[in-house]
C-alpha positions in Angstrom: 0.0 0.0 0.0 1.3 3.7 -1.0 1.8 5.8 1.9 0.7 9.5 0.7 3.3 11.2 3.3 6.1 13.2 1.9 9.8 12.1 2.1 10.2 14.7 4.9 7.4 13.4 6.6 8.8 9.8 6.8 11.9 11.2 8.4 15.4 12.6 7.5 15.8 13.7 4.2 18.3 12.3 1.8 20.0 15.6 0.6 20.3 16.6 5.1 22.7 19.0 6.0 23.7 19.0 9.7 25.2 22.4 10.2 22.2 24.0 9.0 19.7 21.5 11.1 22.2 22.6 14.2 21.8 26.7 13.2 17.9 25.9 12.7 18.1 24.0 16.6 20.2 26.8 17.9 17.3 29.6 16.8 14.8 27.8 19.2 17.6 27.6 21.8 17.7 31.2 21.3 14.5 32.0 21.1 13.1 30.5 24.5 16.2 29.2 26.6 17.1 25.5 26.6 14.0 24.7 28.6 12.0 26.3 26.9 12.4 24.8 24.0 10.3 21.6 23.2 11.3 18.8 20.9 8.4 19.4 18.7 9.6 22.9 18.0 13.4 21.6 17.7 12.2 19.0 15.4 9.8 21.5 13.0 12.4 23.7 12.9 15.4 21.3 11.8 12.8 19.7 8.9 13.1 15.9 10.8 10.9 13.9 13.2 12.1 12.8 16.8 13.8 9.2 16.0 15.4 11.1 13.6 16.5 13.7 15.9 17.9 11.4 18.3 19.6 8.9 15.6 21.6 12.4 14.5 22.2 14.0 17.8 21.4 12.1 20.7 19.1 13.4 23.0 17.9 17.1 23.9 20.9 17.7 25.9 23.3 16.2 23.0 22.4 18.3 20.5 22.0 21.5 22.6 25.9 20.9 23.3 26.5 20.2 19.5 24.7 23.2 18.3 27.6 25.5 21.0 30.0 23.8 19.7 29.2 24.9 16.1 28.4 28.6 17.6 32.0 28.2 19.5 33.5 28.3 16.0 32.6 31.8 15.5 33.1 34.8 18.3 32.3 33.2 21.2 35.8 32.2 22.3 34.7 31.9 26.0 32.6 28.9 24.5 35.0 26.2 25.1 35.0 25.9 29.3 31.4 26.9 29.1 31.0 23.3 27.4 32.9 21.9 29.9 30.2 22.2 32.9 28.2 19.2 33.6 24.9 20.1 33.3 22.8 22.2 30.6 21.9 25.0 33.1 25.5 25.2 34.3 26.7 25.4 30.8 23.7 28.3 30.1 24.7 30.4 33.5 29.0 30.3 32.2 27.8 31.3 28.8 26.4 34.4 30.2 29.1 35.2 32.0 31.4 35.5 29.7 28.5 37.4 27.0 28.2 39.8 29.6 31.8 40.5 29.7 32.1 40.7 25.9 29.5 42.8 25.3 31.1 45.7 28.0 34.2 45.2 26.6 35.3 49.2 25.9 36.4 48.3 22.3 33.2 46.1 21.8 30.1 48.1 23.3 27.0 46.1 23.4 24.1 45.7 25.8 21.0 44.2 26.1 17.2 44.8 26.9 17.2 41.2 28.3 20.2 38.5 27.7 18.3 35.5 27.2 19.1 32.0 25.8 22.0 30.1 25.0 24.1 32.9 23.5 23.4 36.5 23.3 24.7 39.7 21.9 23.0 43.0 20.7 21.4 41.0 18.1 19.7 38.9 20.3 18.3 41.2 23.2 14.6 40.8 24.1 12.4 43.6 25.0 10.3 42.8 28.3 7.6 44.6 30.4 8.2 45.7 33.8 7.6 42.8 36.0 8.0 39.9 33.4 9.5 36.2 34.3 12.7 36.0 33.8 13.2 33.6 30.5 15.5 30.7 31.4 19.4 31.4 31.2 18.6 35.2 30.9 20.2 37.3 33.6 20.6 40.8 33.1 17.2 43.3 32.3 18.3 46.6 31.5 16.0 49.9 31.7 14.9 51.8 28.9 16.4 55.2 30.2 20.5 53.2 30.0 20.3 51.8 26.2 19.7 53.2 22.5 18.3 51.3 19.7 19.4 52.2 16.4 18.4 50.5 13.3 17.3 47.8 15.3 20.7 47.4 16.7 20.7 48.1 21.5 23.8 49.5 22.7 24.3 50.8 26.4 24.7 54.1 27.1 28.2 55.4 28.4 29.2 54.1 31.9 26.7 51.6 32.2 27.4 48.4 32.5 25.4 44.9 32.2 26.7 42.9 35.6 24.6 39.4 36.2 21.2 39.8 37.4 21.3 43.3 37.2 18.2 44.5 37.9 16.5 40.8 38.6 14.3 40.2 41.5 15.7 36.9 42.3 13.5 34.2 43.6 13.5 33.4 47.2 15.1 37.1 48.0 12.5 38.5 49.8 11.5 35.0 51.9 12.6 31.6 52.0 10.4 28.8 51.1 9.3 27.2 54.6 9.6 31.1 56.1 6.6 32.4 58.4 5.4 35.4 56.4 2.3 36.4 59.2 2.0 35.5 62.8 -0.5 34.5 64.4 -2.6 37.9 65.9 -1.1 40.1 63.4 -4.1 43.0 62.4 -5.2 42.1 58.3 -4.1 45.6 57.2 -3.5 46.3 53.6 -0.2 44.9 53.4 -0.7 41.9 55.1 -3.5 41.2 52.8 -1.1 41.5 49.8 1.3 39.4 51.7 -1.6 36.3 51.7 -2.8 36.9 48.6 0.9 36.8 46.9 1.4 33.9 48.6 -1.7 31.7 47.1 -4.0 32.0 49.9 -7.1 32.3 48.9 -8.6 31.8 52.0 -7.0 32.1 56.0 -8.3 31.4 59.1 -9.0 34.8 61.1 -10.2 35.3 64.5 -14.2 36.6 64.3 -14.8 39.9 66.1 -17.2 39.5 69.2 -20.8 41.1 68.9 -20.6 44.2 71.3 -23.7 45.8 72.4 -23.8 49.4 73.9 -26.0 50.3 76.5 -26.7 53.5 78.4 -28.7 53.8 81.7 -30.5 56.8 82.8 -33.7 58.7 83.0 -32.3 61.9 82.3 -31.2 61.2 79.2 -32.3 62.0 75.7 -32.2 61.7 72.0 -30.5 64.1 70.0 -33.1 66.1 68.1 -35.5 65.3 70.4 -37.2 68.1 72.5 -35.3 68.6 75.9 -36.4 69.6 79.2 -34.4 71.5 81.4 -33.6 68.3 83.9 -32.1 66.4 81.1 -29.1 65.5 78.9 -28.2 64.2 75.6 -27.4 60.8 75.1 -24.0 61.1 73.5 -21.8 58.6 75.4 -23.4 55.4 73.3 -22.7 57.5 70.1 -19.1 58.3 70.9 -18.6 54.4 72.1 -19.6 53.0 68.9 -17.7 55.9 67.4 -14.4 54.6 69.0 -15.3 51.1 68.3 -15.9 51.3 64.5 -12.8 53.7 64.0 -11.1 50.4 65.3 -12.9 48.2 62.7 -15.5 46.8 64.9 -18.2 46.2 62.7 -20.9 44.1 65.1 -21.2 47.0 67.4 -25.1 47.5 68.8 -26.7 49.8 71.2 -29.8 50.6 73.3 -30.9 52.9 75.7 -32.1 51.6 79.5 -34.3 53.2 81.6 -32.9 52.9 85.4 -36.0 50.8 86.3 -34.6 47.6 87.8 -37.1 45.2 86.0 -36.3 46.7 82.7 -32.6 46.4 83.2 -32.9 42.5 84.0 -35.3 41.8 81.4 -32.9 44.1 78.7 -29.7 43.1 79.7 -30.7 39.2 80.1 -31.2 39.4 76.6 -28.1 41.4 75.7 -25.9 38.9 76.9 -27.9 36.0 75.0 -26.8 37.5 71.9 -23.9 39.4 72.8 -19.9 38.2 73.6 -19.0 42.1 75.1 -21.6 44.3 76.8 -20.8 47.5 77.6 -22.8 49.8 80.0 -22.9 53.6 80.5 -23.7 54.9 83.7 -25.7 53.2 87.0 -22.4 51.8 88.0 -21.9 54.7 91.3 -22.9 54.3 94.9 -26.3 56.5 93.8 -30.2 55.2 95.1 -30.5 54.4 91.1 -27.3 53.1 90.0 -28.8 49.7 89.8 -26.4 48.3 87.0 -24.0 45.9 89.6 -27.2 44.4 91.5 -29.2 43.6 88.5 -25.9 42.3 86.5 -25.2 39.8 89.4 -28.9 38.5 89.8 -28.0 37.4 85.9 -25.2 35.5 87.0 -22.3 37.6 86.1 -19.5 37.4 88.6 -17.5 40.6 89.3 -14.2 40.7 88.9 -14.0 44.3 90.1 -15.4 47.3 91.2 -13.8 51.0 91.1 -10.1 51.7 90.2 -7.8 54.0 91.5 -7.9 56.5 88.7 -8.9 59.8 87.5 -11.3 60.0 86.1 -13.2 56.6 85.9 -13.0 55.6 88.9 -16.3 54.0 89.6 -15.6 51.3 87.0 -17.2 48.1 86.9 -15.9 44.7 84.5 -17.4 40.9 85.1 -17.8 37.9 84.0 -21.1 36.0 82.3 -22.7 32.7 83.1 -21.5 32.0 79.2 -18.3 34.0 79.5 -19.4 37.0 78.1 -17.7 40.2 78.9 -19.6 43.0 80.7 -17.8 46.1 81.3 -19.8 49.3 83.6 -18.2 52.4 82.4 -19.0 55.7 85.0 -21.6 58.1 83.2 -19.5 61.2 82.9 -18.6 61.3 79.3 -14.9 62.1 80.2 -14.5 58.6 81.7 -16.9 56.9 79.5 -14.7 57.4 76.0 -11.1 57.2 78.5 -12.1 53.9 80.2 -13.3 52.7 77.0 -9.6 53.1 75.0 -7.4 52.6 78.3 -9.6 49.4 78.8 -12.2 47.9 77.1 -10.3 48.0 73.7 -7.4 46.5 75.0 -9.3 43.7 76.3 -11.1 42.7 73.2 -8.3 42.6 71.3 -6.4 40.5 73.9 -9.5 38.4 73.6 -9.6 38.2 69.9 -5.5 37.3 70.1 -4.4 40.3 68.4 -0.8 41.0 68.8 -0.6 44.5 70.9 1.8 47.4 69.7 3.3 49.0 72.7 1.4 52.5 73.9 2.7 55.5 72.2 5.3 57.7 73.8 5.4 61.4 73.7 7.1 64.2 76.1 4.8 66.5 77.8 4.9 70.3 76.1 4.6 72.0 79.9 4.7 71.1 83.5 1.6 69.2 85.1 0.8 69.2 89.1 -1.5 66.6 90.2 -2.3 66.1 94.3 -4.1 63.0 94.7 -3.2 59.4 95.2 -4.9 58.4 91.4 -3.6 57.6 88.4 -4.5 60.4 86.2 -6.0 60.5 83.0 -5.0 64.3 80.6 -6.6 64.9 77.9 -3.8 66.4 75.1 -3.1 67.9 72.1 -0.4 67.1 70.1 1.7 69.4 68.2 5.0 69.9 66.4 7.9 71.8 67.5 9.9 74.0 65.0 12.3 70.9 64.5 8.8 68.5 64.1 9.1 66.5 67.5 5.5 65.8 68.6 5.0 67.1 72.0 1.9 66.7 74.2 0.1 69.9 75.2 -2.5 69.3 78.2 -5.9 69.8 77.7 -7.6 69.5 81.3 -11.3 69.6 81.3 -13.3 71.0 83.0 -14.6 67.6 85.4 -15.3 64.5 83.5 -18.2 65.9 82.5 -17.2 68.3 80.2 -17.3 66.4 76.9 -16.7 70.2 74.8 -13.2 69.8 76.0 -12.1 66.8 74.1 -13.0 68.0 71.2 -9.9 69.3 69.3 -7.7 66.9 70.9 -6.1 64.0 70.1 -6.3 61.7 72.8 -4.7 61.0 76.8 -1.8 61.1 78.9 -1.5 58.5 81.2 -0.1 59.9 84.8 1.3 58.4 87.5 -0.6 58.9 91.3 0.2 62.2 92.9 1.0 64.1 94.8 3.8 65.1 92.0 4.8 67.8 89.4 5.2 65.9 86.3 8.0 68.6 84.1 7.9 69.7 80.5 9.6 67.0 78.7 8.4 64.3 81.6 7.6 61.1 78.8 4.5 59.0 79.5 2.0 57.0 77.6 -0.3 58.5 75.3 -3.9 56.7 73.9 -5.5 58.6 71.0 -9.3 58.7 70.7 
């Protein structure tokens, strides 16, 4: 039976010239690096099929070593101990060496967009985008503003040089395989996020944030916008707690308003703590005939841990435990110590909670001298500001009793004093909590 393939088809021609087979091979080398290139690409371009290939050349390897040996006949005089390493990569990574050097030579200028392949020269340069995989056996990128191209021909400017792996983000520079990139508690900012996501993870196991539920106690109290009578007050301590909270990414953040009727608080707050990991109260937590909060949180079955702390202001604060661990925290009234009792504690402990890794509290110099006479740590509002050589400083900002709320606003946060009696001097360096 007549086959209907070509001669070139059933394998190597008659009429087959090596050398030109070899240049044809050496192209592809060229082209895409040795392992880049494919046999079925080798063996299109040199006109004969795979047995063929092999019967002439041996295998891949072979004739990649037979095809620098033909090139070593021309310029490429470093050629010959290239050759001599024992492995195809080894023999790429020499080769380069010594194309850089040629190419630099003074009396032989030359340069490259991006030495790739077996050999190189200006000929042979690649032009890559910012960011692009290095092809295999290429080593050197250089930048548009350091070369020319003229008539298709890439030189380097004057006194630059192509070194190995100039410019090349080598893999495994910035972290070793098997490194720990993120620790356990570290906050999911934006870099961290670009740190899993370059890394393949699609998904990672986070710690969820506790549903927190804000509620303030007191008859006196009202809605803003609502009408006002001249006995009352506007509720503004639940809005400035959920403030606080969401500036620090809590997003499950609720809140409610309580009556100080003792019946309404145990019926309220039983149901707060079925649906809540962190309740936080505002006011009822003093020594006052209404300041019910402590009784009715105990007849629930939440063990206190503690009640008042030396400190100024705040002092009256409350923090215990629920039948189902929740946390409850009772945060005085006064809208000074509600927002400073808040940041100084009840953020902390979430977060210690959630296992977030804590910074260390800031540290700033006070701008001028502060006396403070009782026993009690003591909470100072601040400003900060900027000297004329831009060292932050802390100015104080003393209100005017924790329950002037006007105060705070303009400034950036708290000083945290030691107990008096003392005279703390400008320059004295203590802890500062921002609101």
């Amino acid at each position: 039976m007549k086959s209907n393939r070509t001669r070139s088809q059933l394998g190597r021609p008659r009429a087959f010239d090596a050398d030109r087979a070899l240049d044809r091979a050496l192209t592809i080398f060229w082209r895409n690096g040795y392992e880049g290139a494919s046999l079925p690409a080798l063996t299109k371009a040199m006109g004969i099929n795979r047995p063929s290939l092999y019967a002439a050349f041996g295998n891949k390897e072979a004739l990649f070593r037979r095809a620098l040996e033909r090139y070593e006949r021309g310029p490429a005089g470093y050629a010959p101990k290239a050759l001599e390493k024992p492995t195809a990569r080894e023999v790429v990574e020499a080769l380069l060496d010594g194309i850089v050097a040629l190419l630099t030579k003074p009396q032989n200028p030359g340069g490259c967009l991006m030495v790739q392949g077996a050999l190189a020269s200006g000929e042979n340069a690649i032009e890559v985008m910012t960011g692009s995989v290095l092809p295999v056996a290429a080593d050197c990128v250089m930048p548009v503003e350091q070369y020319d191209v003229v008539d298709g021909v890439v030189s380097l400017k004057s006194a630059v040089a192509a070194t190995p792996y100039h410019n090349v983000h080598r893999r495994g520079s910035d972290s070793r395989q098997g490194a720990l990139l993120l620790k356990s508690g570290t906050l999911l900012r934006a870099p961290e996020i670009a740190v899993a996501a370059s890394a393949g993870m699609a998904r990672v196991r986070v710690s969820s944030q506790p549903a927190v539920m804000i509620v303030s106690t007191g008859d006196e109290l009202v809605e803003p916008g609502d009408p006002i009578a001249d006995y009352q007050v506007r509720r503004s301590n639940a809005y400035a707690c959920a403030a606080t909270l969401r500036k620090r990414n809590f997003a499950r953040v609720g809140d409610d308003h309580l009556l100080d009727d003792e019946e309404v608080l145990r019926d309220r707050l039983a149901l707060h703590l079925t649906t809540h990991e962190v309740v936080i109260l505002s006011g009822g937590v003093s020594m006052g005939k209404f300041d019910l909060v402590p009784k009715v949180l105990v007849q629930l079955g939440v063990q206190e841990v503690f009640h008042n702390v030396a400190q100024r202001p705040g002092r009256p604060m409350w923090f215990g435990i629920g039948p189902q661990g929740q946390s409850v925290f009772g945060l005085p009234g006064n809208p000074v110590s509600t927002l400073i009792c808040l940041i100084r504690y009840v953020i902390p402990a979430i977060a210690e909670a959630m296992g977030t890794s804590r910074l260390p509290p800031e540290r700033l110099a006070l701008a001028s001298p502060v006396t403070f006479q009782p026993p009690l740590a003591y909470f100072l509002p601040v400003a900060i500001e900027h000297d004329e050589w831009g060292r932050p400083w802390v100015n104080p900002r003393p209100p005017n009793g924790s329950g002037d709320f006007l105060s705070l606003a303009g400034s950036d946060g708290f000083v945290e004093l030691p107990p008096g009696p003392n005279t703390y001097p400008k320059g004295f360096v203590s802890n500062v909590y921002r609101w």
